[in-house]
C-alpha positions as CSV (number, residue, x, y, z in Angstrom):
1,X,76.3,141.5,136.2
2,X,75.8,142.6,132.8
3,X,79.1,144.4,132.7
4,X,80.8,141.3,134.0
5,X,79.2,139.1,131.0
6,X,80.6,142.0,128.5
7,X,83.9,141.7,129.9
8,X,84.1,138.2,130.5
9,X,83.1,137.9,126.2
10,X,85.2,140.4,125.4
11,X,88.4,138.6,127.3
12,X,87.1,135.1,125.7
13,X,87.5,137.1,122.1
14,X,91.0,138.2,122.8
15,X,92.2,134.7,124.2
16,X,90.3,133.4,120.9
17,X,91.8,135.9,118.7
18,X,95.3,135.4,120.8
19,X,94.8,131.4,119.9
20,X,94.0,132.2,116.2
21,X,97.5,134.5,116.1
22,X,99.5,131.3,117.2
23,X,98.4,128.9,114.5
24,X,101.1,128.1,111.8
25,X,101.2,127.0,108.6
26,X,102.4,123.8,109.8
27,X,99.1,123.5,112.0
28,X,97.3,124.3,109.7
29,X,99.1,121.3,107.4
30,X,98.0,119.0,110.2
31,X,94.8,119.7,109.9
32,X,95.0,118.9,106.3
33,X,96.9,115.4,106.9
34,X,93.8,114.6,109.8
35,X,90.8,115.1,107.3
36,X,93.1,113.3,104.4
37,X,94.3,110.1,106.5
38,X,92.7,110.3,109.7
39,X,93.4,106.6,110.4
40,X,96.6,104.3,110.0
41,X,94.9,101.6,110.5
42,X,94.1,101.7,107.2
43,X,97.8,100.0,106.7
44,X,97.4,97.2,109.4
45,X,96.4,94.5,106.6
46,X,100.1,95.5,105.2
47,X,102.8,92.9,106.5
48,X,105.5,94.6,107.5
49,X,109.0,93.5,108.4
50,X,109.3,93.3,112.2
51,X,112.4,95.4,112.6
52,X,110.3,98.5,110.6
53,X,110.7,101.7,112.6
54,X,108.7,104.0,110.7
55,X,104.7,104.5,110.1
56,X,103.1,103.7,106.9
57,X,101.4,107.7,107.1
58,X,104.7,109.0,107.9
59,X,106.1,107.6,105.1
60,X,103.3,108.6,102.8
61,X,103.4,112.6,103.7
62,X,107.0,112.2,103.4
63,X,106.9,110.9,100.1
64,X,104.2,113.5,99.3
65,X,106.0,116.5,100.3
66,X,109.1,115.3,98.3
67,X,106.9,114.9,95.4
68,X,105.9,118.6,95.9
69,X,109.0,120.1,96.3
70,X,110.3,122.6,93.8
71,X,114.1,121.1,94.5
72,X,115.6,120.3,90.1
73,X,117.3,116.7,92.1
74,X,115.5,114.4,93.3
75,X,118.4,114.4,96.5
76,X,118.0,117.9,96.8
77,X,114.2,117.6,97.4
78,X,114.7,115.0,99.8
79,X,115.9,117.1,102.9
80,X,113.6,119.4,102.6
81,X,110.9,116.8,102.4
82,X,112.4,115.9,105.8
83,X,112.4,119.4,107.2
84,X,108.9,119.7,106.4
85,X,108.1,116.6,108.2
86,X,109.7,117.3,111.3
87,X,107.4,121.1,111.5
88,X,104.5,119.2,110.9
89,X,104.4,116.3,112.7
90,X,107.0,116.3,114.4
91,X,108.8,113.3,113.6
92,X,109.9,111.6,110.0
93,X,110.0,108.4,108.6
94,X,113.4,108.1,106.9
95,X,116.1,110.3,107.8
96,X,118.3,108.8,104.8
97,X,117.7,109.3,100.7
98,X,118.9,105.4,100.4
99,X,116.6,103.7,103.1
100,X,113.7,106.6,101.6
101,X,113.9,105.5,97.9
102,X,114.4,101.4,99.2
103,X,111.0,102.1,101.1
104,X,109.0,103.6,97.8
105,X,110.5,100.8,95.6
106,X,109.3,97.7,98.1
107,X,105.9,99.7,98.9
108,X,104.5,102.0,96.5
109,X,102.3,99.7,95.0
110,X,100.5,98.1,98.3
111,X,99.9,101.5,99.1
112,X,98.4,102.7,96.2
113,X,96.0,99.8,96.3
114,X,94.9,101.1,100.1
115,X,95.1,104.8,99.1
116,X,93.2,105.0,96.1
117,X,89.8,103.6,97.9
118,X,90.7,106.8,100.7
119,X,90.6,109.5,98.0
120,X,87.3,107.9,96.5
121,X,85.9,108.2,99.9
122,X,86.9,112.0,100.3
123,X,86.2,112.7,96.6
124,X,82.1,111.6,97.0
125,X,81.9,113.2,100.6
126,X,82.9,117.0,99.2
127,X,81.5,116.2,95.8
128,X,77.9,116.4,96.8
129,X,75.7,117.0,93.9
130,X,78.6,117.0,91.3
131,X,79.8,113.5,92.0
132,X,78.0,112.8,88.7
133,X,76.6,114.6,85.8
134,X,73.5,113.7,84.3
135,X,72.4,110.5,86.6
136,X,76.1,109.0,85.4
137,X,79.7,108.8,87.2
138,X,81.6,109.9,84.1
139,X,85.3,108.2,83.8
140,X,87.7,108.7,81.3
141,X,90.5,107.0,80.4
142,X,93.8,107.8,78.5
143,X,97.3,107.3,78.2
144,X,100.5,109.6,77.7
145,X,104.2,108.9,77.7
146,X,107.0,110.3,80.6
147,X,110.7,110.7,79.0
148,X,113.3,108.6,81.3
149,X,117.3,109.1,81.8
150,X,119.4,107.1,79.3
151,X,120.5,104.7,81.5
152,X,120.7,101.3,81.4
153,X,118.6,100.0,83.7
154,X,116.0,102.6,82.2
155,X,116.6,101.3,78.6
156,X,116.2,97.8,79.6
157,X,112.8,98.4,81.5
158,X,111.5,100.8,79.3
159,X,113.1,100.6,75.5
160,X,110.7,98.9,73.4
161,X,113.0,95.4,72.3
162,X,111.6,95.6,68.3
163,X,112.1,99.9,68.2
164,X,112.0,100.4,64.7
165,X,110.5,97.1,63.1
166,X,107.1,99.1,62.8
167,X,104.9,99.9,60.0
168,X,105.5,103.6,61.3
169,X,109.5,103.2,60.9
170,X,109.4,101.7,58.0
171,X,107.3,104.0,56.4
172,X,109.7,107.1,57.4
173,X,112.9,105.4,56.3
174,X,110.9,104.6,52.8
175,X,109.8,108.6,53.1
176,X,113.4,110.2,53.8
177,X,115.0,107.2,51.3
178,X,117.5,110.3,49.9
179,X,118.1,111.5,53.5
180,X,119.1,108.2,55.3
181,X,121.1,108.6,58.4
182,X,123.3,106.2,57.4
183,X,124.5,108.5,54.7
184,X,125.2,111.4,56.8
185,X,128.0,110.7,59.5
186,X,127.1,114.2,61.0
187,X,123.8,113.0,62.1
188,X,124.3,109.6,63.4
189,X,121.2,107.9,64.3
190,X,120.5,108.4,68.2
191,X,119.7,105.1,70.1
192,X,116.2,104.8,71.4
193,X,115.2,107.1,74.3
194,X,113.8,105.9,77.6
195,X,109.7,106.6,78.0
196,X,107.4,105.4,80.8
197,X,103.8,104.9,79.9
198,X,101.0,106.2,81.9
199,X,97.5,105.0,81.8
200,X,95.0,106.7,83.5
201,X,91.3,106.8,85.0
202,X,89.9,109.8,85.3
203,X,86.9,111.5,87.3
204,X,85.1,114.1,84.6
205,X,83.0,115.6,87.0
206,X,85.4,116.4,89.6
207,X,88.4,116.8,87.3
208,X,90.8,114.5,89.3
209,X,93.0,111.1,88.7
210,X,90.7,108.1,90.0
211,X,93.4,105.0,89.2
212,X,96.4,104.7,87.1
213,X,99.1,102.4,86.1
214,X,102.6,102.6,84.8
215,X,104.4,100.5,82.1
216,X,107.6,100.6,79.5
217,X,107.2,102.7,76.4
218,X,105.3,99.5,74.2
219,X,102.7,99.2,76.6
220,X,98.9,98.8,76.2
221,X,96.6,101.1,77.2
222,X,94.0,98.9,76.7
223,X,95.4,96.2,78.9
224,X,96.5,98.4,81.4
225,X,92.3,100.0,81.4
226,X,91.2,96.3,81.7
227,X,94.3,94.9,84.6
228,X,92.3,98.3,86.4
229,X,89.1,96.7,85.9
230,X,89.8,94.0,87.4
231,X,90.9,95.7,90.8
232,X,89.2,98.6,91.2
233,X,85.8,99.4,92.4
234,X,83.3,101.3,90.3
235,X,79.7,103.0,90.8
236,X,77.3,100.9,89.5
237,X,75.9,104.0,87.3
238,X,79.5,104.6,85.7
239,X,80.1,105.5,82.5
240,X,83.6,105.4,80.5
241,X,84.5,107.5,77.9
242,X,87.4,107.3,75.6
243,X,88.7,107.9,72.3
244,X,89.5,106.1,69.9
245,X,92.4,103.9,71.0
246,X,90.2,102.3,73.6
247,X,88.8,99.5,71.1
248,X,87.7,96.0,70.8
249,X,85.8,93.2,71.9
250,X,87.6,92.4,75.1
251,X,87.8,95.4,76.5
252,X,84.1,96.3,75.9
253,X,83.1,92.7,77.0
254,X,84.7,93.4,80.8
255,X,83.3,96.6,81.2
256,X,79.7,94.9,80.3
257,X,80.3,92.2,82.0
258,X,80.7,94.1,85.3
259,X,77.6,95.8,84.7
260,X,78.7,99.4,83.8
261,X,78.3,100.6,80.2
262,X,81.0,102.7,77.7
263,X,81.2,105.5,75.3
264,X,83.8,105.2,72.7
265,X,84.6,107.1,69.6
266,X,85.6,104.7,66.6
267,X,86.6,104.8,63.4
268,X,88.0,102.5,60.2
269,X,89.6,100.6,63.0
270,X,86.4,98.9,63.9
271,X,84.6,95.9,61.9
272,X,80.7,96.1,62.9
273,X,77.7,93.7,61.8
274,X,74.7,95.2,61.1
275,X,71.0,94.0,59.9
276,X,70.7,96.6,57.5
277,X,74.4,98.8,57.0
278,X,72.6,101.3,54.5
279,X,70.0,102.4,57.0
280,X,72.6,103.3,59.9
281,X,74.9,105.0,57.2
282,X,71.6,107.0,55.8
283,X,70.2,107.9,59.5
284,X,73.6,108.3,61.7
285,X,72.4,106.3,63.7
286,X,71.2,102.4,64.5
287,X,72.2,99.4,66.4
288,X,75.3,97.3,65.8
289,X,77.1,94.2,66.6
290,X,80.9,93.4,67.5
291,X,81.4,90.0,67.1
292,X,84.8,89.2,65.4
293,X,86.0,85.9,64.4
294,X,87.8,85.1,67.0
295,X,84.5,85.4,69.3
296,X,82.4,83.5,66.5
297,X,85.3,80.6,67.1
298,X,85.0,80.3,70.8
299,X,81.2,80.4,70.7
300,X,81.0,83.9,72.3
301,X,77.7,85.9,72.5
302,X,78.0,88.9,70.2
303,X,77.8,92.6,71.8
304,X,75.1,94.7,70.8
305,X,76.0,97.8,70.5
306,X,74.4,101.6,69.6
307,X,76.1,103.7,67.1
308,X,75.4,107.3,66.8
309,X,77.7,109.8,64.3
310,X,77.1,113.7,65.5
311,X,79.2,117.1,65.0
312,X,81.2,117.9,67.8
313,X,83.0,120.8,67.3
314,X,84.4,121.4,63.9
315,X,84.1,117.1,62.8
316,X,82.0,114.6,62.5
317,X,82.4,111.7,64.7
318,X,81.3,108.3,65.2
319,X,80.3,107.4,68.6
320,X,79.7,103.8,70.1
321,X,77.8,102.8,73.3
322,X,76.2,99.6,75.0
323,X,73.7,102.3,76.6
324,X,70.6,100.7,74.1
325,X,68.3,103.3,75.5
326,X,68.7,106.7,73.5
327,X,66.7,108.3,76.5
328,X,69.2,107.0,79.0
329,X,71.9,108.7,77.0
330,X,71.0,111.4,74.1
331,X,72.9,112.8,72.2
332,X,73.6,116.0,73.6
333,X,74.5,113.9,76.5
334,X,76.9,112.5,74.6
335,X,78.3,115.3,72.9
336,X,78.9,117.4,76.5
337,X,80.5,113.6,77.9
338,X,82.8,113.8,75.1
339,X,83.8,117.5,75.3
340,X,84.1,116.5,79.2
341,X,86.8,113.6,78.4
342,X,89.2,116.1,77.1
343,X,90.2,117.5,80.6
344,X,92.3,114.4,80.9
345,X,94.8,115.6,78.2
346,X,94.7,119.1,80.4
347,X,95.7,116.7,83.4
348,X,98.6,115.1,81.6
349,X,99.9,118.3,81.0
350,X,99.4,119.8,84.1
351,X,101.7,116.5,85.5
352,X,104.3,117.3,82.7
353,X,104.4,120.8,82.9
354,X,103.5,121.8,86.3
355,X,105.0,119.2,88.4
356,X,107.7,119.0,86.1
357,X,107.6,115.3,85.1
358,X,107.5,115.3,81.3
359,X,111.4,114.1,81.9
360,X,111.9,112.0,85.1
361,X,114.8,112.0,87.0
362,X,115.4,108.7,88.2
363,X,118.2,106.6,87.0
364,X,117.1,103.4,88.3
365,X,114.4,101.9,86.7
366,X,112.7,101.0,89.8
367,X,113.0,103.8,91.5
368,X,112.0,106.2,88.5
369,X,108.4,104.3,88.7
370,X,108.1,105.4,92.0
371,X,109.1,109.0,91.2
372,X,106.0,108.7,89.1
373,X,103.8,107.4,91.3
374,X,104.2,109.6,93.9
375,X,104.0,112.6,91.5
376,X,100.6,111.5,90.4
377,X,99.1,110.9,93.6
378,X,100.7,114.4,95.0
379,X,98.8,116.3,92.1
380,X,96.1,114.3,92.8
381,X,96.1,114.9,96.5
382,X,96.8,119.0,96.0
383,X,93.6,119.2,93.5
384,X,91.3,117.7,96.4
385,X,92.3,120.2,98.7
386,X,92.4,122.7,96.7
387,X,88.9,121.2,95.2
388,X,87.9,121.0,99.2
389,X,87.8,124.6,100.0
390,X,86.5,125.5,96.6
391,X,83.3,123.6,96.8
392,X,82.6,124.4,100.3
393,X,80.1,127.5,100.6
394,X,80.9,130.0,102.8
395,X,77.9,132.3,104.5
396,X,77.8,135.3,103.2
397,X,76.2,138.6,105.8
398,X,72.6,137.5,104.5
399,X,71.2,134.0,104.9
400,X,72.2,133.1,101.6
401,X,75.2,131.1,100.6
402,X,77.6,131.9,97.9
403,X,77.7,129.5,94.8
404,X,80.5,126.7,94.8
405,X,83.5,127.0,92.3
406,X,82.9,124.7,89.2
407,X,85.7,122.4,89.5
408,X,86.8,123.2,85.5
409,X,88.4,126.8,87.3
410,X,90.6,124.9,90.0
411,X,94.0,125.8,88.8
412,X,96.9,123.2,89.5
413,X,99.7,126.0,89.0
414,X,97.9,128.1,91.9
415,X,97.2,125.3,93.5
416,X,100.7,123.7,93.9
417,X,102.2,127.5,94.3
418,X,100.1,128.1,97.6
419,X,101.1,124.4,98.9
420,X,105.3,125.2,97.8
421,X,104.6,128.6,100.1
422,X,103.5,127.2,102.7
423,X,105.7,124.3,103.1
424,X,108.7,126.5,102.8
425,X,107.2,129.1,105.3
426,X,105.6,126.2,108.0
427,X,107.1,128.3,111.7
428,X,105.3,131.1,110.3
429,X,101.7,132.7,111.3
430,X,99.7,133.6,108.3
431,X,98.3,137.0,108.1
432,X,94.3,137.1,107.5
433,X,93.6,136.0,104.0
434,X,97.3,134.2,103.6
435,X,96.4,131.0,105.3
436,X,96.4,127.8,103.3
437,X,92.9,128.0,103.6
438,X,92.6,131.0,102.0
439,X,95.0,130.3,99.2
440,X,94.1,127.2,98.2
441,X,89.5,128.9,97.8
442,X,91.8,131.3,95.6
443,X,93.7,128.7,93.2
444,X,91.4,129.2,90.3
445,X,92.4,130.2,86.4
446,X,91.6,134.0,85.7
447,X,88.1,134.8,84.7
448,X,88.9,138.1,82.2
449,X,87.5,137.9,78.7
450,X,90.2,137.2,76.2
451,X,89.9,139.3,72.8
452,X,92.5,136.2,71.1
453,X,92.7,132.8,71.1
454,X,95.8,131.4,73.1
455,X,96.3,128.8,70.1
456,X,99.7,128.8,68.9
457,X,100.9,130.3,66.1
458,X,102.5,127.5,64.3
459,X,101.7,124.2,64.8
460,X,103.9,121.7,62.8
461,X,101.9,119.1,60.9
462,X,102.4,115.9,62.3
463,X,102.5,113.0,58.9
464,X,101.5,110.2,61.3
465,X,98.1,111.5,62.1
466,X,96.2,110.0,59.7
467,X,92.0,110.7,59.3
468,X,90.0,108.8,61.6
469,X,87.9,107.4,58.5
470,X,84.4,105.6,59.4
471,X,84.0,102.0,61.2
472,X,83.7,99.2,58.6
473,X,79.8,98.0,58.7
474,X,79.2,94.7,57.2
475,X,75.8,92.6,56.8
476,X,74.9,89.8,58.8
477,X,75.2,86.8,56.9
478,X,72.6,84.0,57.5
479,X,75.0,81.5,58.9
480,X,75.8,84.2,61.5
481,X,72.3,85.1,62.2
482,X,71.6,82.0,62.4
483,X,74.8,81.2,64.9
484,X,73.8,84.4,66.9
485,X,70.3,83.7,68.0
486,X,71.2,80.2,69.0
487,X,73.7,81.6,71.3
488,X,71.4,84.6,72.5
489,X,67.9,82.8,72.6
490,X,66.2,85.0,74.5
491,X,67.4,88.4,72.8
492,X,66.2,88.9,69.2
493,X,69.4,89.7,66.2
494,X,67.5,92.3,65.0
């Protein structure tokens, strides 16, 4: 009997073994796509025409794969988007570049709006303990600019109409006044060139895009932060950080208003009220209020605000927060949040660079916004399943379990190299260790010790940049004071 048990195991470990042998990469893919979107019903509150033939998932992995294609054309990318497709699931959506792009212009932006609450979900279920830092959900927010295709529909939708009636232009024509172009009929001024604007919300913690939002070059990234606001759905323990762009009494009312608090860096392009300004300048530190005119006029209550001014890194910065409580959020909390926030600029880079989207491809102005969308979720989808098998432990031979990957070492080139491998190598059966699996626990940046810095050489100055400066602190006046507490009763001015 006890032979027949060992043979009967050992035959059960070559049939197991035998199984393994005979998975693809394109199982392996479907595996993926069933933890990612393991529902379409997700889509059923989408109208759809009646004479649709394809699925709303099959149209969003096709979309995907074409976004992760290494194809220079857009048209090139498109059939081998299809091909994939077919290996993995067997069927596709769209069998034509026409009726594919059509689809993506009429539906990209109902299925963001269902997608986006899908990878919260899967972001907090493998985030475990790193979902936040410090008892807060850190999110930062920024914005960066895509170069479009001089076309005209992409000038019309994207050209700012009053290019060059700036205070910016007009201060480099008055700069180059002996070097006008209008001199020189070799260098003929260019007309304006094409840029989408991207604004974006970004997980700290986890190191991945949480919302974002297109627009023409001019845009606002302010507006754009607050339209978000509006429609997304937040932790109540969040906490947005931003630089200094991300000002003003608006914004900073909505995000109090929904019961979530701010960090901001500001500068000379803030006007505060204080009770006494010479204190706050003498200690770094005190409370504040923003309360502009146009508030005072329309009877709004006044924000009061902290202000804190601390070193981080080579400058001295000041720092503004409705977080009252300097226990609820110290400073050293707020220098690491800060330090945090710039992994968003490594995102925008890692879109432009790696995914090759600092120039778009699109021609059609429509279409082109849909080139980006689908860019940004595909990097966005890669880094969680890359960021999936990275934070999963593993047992190790003893009882112990080895230590998860810190998110800040998921690398998005590895990362999107293991997922172009695999898609263009789906019939075959990955040799132990080559699985996507495999690759994707792998797809981290090199740990070696550098003996230089990788800072460049030469960095040309740019003139614009101009310093920060401080925020202009002014002292209550006694009408305002007065004013103030009858609006806030209950909540002393002081």
């Amino acid at each position: 009997m006890a032979r027949k048990s060992k043979r009967k195991s050992a035959r059960s470990r070559r049939v197991q073994q035998r199984r393994r042998m005979r998975i693809t990469h394109a199982d392996q893919f479907r595996e993926l796509q069933e933890w990612l979107l393991p529902d379409g019903g997700i889509f059923a509150k989408l109208k759809r025409h009646g004479n649709t033939g394809w699925l709303p998932c099959s149209l969003v992995w096709l979309a995907l794969c074409w976004s992760w294609s290494q194809c220079v054309n857009v048209t090139d990318a498109f059939p081998q988007a299809v091909e994939c497709c077919q290996l993995i699931a067997g069927d596709v959506a769209l069998s034509t570049y026409q009726g594919f792009m059509g689809a993506l212009v009429r539906w990209t932006d109902p299925f963001l709006s269902v997608l986006w609450p899908v990878l919260h979900l899967r972001m907090q279920e493998i985030a475990g303990n790193m979902w936040g830092s410090d008892g807060w959900v850190l999110i930062a927010f920024d914005g960066s600019r895509s170069t479009a295709p001089r076309s005209k529909s992409n000038e019309q939708a994207l050209c700012a109409p009053n290019y060059g009636c700036g205070k910016t232009a007009k201060y480099r024509k008055k700069k180059s006044k002996g070097m006008r172009r209008k001199k020189n009929e070799k260098n003929k001024a260019q007309p304006q060139e094409p840029q989408a604007w991207i604004t974006m919300l970004w997980h700290m913690s986890l190191r991945l895009p949480w919302m974002w939002k297109l627009g023409p070059s001019n845009s606002s990234e302010r507006a754009h932060v607050m339209e978000m606001l509006g429609v997304g759905e937040f932790p109540k323990n969040t906490l947005f950080c931003g630089d200094a762009g991300f000002v003003g009494y608006p914004l900073w009312t909505q995000i109090a208003g929904q019961g979530l608090c701010f960090l901001v860096r500001v500068g000379a392009n803030v006007n505060l009220l204080a009770e006494n300004t010479g204190c706050i300048i003498r200690r770094r530190k005190g409370m504040v209020f923003c309360w502009p005119l146009v508030a005072q006029q329309k009877n709004l209550p006044p924000l009061r605000l902290r202000l804190v001014k601390l070193r981080i890194g080579r400058r001295w910065m000041w720092m503004l927060t409705n977080v009252l409580d300097p226990s609820r959020l110290t400073t050293e909390q707020i220098v690491k949040f800060y330090k945090m926030r710039w992994g968003i600029e490594v995102e925008f880079r890692g879109l432009k660079q790696t995914l090759d989207c600092s120039k778009l491809r699109c021609r059609n102005s429509d279409r082109l916004q849909a080139e980006l969308n689908w860019s940004i979720l595909a990097m966005a989808v890669a880094e969680l399943l890359a960021l999936k098998e990275q934070l999963a432990t593993t047992p190790s031979k003893s009882t112990a379990t080895k230590p998860k990957r810190d998110p800040k070492k998921r690398s998005l080139a590895n990362t999107m190299r293991a997922i172009r491998h695999c898609l263009t190598h789906l019939k075959d059966v990955p040799k132990p260790g080559e699985d996507i699996q495999s690759q994707l626990r792998r797809a981290v940046t090199d740990s070696y010790v550098r003996t230089s810095s990788k800072r460049a050489r030469y960095r040309p100055p740019n003139p614009d940049k101009k310093p920060l400066g401080d925020p202009q602190i002014r002292k209550l006046t006694a009408t305002e004071r007065k004013k103030m507490l009858a609006l806030t009763p209950n909540k002393s001015a002081a």
